[in-house]
N, C-alpha and C positions, 0 to 999 in steps of 0.2 A: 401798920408796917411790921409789928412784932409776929400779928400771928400769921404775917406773909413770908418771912425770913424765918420760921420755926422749921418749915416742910423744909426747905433747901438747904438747912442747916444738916437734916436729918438724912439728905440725899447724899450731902457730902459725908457724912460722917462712914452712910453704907456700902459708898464708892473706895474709901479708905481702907475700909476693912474688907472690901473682898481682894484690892490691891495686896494689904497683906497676906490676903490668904493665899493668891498667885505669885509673890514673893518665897513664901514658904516650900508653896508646890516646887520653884525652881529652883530652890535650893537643896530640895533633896533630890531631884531630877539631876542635879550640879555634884552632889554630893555620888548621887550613882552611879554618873558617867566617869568622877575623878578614881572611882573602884575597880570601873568596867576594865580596862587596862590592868590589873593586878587578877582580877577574877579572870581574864584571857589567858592569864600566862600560867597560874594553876590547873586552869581545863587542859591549857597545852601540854605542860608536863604530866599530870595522869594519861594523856592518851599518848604520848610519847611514851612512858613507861609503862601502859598496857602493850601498846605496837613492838616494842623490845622485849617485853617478855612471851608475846605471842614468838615473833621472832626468834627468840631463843627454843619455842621445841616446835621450830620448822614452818610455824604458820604464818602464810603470806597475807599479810591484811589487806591488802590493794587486790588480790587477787579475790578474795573473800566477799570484800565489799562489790566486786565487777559480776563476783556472780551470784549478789544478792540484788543487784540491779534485774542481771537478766531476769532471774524468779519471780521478783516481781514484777516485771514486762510481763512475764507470759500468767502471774495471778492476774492480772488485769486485762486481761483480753477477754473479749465475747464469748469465743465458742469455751472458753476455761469458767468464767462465770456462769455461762447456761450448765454447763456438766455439775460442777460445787452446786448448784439450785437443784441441778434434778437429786443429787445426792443426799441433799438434806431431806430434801421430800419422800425419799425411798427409808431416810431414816427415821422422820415422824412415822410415817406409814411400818415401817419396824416395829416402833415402840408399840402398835396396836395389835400385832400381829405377836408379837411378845406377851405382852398381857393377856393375849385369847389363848396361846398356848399353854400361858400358867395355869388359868382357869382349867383349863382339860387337865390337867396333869392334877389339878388338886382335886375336880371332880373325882376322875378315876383314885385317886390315892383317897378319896372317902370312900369308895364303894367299897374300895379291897378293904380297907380299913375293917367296914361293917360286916365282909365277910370272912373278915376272922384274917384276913393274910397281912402280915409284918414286909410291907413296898418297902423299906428302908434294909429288913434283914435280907431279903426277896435280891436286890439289885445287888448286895454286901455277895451273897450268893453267885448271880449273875456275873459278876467282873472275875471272881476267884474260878467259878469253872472255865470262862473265856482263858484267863491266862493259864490255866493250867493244859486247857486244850489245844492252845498254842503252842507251850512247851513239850507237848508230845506230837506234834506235827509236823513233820518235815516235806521234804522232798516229793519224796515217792508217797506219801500219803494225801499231798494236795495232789499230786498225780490222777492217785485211784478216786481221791474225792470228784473229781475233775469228769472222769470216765465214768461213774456213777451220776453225775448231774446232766451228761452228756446222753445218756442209756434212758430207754424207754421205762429201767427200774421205778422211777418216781412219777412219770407218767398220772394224771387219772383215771384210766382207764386201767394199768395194772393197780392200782392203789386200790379199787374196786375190787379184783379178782380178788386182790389178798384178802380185804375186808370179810367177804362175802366166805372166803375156805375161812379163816379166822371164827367167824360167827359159824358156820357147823360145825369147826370145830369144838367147839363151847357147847354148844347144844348136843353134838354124842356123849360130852362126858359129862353129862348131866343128867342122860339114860341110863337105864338099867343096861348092862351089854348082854349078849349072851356069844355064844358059840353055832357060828350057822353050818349047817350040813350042805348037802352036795342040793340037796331038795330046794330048800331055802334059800342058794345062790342062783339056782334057775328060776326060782318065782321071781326073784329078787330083781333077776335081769328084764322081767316084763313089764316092769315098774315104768312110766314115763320120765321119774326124776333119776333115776340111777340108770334109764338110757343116756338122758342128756348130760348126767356126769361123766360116764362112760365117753361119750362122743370127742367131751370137750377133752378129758386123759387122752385119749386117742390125739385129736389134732392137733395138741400140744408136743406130744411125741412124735409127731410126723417134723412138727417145725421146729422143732431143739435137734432131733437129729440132722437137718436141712443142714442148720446155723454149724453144729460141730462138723458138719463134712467141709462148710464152705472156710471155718476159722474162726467161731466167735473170738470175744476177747478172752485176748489172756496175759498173764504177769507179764510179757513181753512188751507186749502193748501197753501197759501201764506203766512199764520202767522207760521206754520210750515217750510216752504223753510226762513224763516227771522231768525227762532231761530234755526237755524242748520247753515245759515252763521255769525248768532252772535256767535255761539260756536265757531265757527273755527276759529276766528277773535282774542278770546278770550287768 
């Protein structure tokens, strides 16, 4: 009988003590809720005396809150969450697109490097001539710039002509010159390359006088082209 009454001795003893222990639990559960009531009333007056002193420099907290509601409505909507996804993904895809660009920029800043050029003195450079060139530009200069960018001047195919007079002229003054007589200008004219210099002075001269009969440009035109980009600016 004894060592039958041992086990259920030991049952009871186990049942007692977890009773205590759910005793315990509700008494601090007891002890929490006799608080809860005190801890209500200090949350209430912090947010009372936050909502007064928003209050006092003008801010509507009801209105605040109504259109923190809405905001959030519309953070939660589909077509707002597919937009914020594709965004994010435009911005990892950034971050790759950032990194390839360092790379270039470090590659090139070693080459100038090995070729002798100071990229850090180089750009120091680059931003002082920009502003300076700024500060002498106005008006009538983006004008004329305007009318020069507009004009066949820059063209390739004048960029060529110029080239081309450029390089003879480099290569005459790298000859001996001499002084030609009347003999020497007529031999000189049965030459095939100083016909077709001849030709082209000639046809050039037929169409710069066209251009001054018909009105090329002139300062007129440029102070005109300045005060129709200062309008527009305006």
């Amino acid at each position: 009988m004894e060592a039958l009454e041992a086990p259920a001795v030991d049952r009871i003893l186990e049942r007692l003590d977890a009773m205590d222990r759910k005793l315990a639990s509700l008494e601090q559960i007891n002890a929490l809720a006799e608080q809860a009531p005190g801890m209500m009333a200090m949350f209430t007056d912090m947010v009372d005396a936050q909502s007064a002193a928003a209050a006092s420099r003008g801010v509507d907290i009801q209105e605040r809150a109504e259109r923190g509601l809405h905001l959030l409505e519309r953070l939660t909507e589909d077509a707002t969450i597919e937009a914020l996804e594709a965004l994010l993904d435009l911005t990892a895809q950034g971050k790759g697109t950032a990194a390839m660009i360092a790379d270039i920029v470090d590659e090139q800043a070693r080459e100038l490097e090995l070729e002798g050029v100071d990229m850090g003195k180089g750009v120091a450079q680059g931003a002082r001539a920009a502003v300076r060139f700024g500060a002498m530009v106005g008006d009538r200069e983006i004008g004329a710039l305007q009318s020069l960018l507009s004009s066949e001047a820059l063209s390739p195919q004048a960029i060529g002509v110029v080239s081309a007079a450029a390089q003879a002229l480099v290569e005459c003054q790298a000859v001996e010159r001499k002084t030609p007589g009347t003999l020497s200008l007529l031999r000189a004219m049965r030459e095939p390359d100083v016909r077709r210099a001849l030709d082209f002075v000639l046809g050039v001269a037929r169409r710069f006088g066209n251009a001054l009969d018909r009105g090329g440009p002139s300062a007129a035109i440029v102070r005109a082209q300045a005060e129709k980009v200062n309008r527009r600016n305006v």
